[in-house]
N, C-alpha and C positions, 0 to 999 in steps of 0.2 A: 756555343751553348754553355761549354763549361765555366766558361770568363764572364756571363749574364749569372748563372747564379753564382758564383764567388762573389762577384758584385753586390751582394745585397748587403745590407747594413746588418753587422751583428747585432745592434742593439736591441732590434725588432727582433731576430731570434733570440736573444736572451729575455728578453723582456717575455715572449710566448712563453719560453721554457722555465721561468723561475717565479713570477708576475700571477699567472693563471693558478697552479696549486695555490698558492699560500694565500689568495683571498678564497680559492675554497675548503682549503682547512680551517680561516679565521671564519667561514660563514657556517661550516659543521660543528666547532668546539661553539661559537655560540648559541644554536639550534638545539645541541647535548644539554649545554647549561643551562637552558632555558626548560628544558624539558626536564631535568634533575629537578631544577627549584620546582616544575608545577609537583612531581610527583613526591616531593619530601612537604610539601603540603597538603597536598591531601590525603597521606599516610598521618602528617599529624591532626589535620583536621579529624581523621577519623578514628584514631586509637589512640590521641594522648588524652588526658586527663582534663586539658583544658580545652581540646576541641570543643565543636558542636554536637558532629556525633559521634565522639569520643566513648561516653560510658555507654550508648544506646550499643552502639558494635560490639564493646567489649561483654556488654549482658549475653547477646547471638552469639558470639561467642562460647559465651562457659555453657551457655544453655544446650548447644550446638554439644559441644566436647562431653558436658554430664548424659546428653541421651544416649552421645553414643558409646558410654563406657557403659552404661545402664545395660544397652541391649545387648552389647558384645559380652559384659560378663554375668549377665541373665541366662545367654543362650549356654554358656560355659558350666554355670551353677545346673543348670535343669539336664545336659548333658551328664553332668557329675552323678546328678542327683538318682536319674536311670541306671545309669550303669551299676551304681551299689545295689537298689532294688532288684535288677535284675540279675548282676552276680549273687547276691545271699541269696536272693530264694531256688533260683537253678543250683548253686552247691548242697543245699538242702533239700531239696526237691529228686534231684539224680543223684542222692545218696545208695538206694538201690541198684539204680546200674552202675555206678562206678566201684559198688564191689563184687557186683559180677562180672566186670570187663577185666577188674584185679586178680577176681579168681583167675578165670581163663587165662590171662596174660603167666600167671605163676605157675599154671598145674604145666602151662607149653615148654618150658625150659628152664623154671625151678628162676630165670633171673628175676632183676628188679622188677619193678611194677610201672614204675614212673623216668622217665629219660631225660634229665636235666643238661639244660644250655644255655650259653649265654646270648642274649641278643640286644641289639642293640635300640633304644629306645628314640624316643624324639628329645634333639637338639642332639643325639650321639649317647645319652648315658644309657650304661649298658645295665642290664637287670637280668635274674634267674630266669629261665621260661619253663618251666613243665611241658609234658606230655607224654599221653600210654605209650610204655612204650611199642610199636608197633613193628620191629626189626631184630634178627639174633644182637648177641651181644655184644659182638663185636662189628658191628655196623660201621665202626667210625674207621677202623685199617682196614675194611673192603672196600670202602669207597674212592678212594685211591686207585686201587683197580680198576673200577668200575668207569674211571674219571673219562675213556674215553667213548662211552657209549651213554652220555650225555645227551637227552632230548632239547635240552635248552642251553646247544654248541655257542648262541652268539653272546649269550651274556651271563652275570656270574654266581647264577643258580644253578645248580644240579636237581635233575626232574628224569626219571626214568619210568617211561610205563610199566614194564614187568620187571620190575627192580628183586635180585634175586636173596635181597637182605632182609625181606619185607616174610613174617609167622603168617599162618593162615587166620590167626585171630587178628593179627594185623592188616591184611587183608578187608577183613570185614570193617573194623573200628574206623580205617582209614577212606571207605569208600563213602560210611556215612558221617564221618568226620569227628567221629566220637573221639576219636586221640586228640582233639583240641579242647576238650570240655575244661582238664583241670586249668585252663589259663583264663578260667571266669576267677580263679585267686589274685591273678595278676590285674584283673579288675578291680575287683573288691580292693585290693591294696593300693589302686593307682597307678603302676607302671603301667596299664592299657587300657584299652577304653572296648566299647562292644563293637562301635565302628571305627575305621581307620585304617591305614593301609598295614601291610603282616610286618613284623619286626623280621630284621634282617641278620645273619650270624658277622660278628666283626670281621671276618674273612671275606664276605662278601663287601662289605661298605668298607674296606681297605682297597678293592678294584673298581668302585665307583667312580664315575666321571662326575662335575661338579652339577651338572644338570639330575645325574642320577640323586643327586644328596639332598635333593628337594625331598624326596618322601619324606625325610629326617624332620621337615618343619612340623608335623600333627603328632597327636601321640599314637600308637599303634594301636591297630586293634583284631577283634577276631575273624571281620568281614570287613568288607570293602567293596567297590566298582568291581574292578576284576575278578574277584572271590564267588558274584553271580553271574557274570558274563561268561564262563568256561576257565577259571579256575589254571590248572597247571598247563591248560593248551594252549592259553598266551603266551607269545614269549615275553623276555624280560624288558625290551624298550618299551612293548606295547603298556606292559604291566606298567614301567613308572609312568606313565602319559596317563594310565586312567588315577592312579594314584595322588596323583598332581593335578587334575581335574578334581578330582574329590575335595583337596586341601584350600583350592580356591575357590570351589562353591557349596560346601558343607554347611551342615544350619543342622537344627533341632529336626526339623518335618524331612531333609533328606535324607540323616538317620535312621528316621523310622519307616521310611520307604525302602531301604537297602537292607534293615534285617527283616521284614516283611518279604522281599525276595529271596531271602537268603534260605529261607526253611524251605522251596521245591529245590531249591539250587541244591539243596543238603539230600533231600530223599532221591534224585534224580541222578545223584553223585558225579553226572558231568563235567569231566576233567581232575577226576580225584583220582591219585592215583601216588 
């Protein structure tokens, strides 16, 4: 058996082994080139200048690209356009309560009235935030303490139910959400919008994972998805998953559906805390 196949002629195994590829390389490179030439003409048939339907595509084209910068920055301007209406006339309008919630907040411990931070905006830039303030004064070295009786253990918010930093006028302001009102200024001004996901402290979005930094693509605002679905009882994965649903299907009419939710979501104060 072995002496029958030594026997056979090399040439007919070389000829198999080297013979066979290279007519079918030579018959795929001219099949490739064949198919390059058709489609480098009908890319110029169809969008050079001297094609046929050269300038008809290029009109569907621009016409194609003008509508839809039209709607995209339509929806943007009319978004804009709400937001200020609705920040000037509520800072004027809750002129009265916001200097009753100042009183009370003053007569409780003589401190400030308002608790300034900074948070981080969309695209990362960071802006002032306001808000009543709703905790003794030293809120910021209890919390530290406080760090390991965390309701929101997996991710890198801090959320305590009976948080023991929180005034009794705090308490109230924060149940019906009134310690967010002054950041209708951060609207009027532009750093926020009335919907969008909540702005984050740079502490926070320095432990973000790169999937968490999506929130960062919309501008922030005072409500959001998770803001009526139960608020601080989300945890934080779930929070950016609704936040991130929001950013890719937000429009003008689902704005006005989300702060239409958001006033029982506010009196019911489920998950405020």
């Amino acid at each position: 058996m072995r002496s029958a196949q030594t026997s056979l002629p090399t040439e007919i195994t070389q000829n198999s082994l080297v013979d066979v590829p290279e007519n079918t390389q030579k018959a795929t490179k001219k099949f490739q080139k064949r198919d390059r030439q058709e489609l480098i003409q009908e890319l110029h048939g169809r969008y050079s200048r001297t094609g046929v339907n050269g300038n008809v595509s290029r009109r569907h084209f621009w016409v194609k690209r003008i509508l839809w910068i039209t709607v995209v920055d339509g929806a943007r301007l009319a978004k804009r356009i709400v937001d200020i209406c609705v920040a000037a006339g509520g800072l004027l309008c809750l002129l009265p309560l916001f200097a009753a919630v100042a009183a009370a907040i003053k007569l409780t411990d003589r401190g400030p009235v308002l608790f300034w931070q900074t948070r981080v905006g969309q695209f990362g830039r960071e802006f002032p935030f306001p808000k009543f303030r709703s905790m003794v004064v030293n809120a910021e070295k209890l919390k530290e303490k406080l760090a390991a009786m965390n309701d929101h253990s997996t991710g890198v918010t801090f959320k305590m139910k009976r948080d023991p930093r929180i005034t009794w006028i705090g308490r109230i302001i924060r149940k019906l959400s009134i310690d967010e009102l002054p950041q209708l200024w951060c609207v009027l001004s532009g750093d926020m919008s009335l919907v969008g996901p909540r702005p984050p402290l740079p502490k926070e979005v320095a432990g973000y994972t790169l999937a968490d930094r999506r929130r960062l693509d919309a501008r922030p605002g005072l409500t959001c998805i998770w803001q009526v679905s139960g608020r601080s009882d989300i945890p934080f994965d779930r929070q950016v998953l609704l936040d991130v649903e929001y950013i890719e299907s937000q429009s003008f009419w689902f704005d006005i559906r989300l702060l239409l939710k958001t006033i029982p979501a506010v009196l019911l104060g489920r998950g405020a805390y």
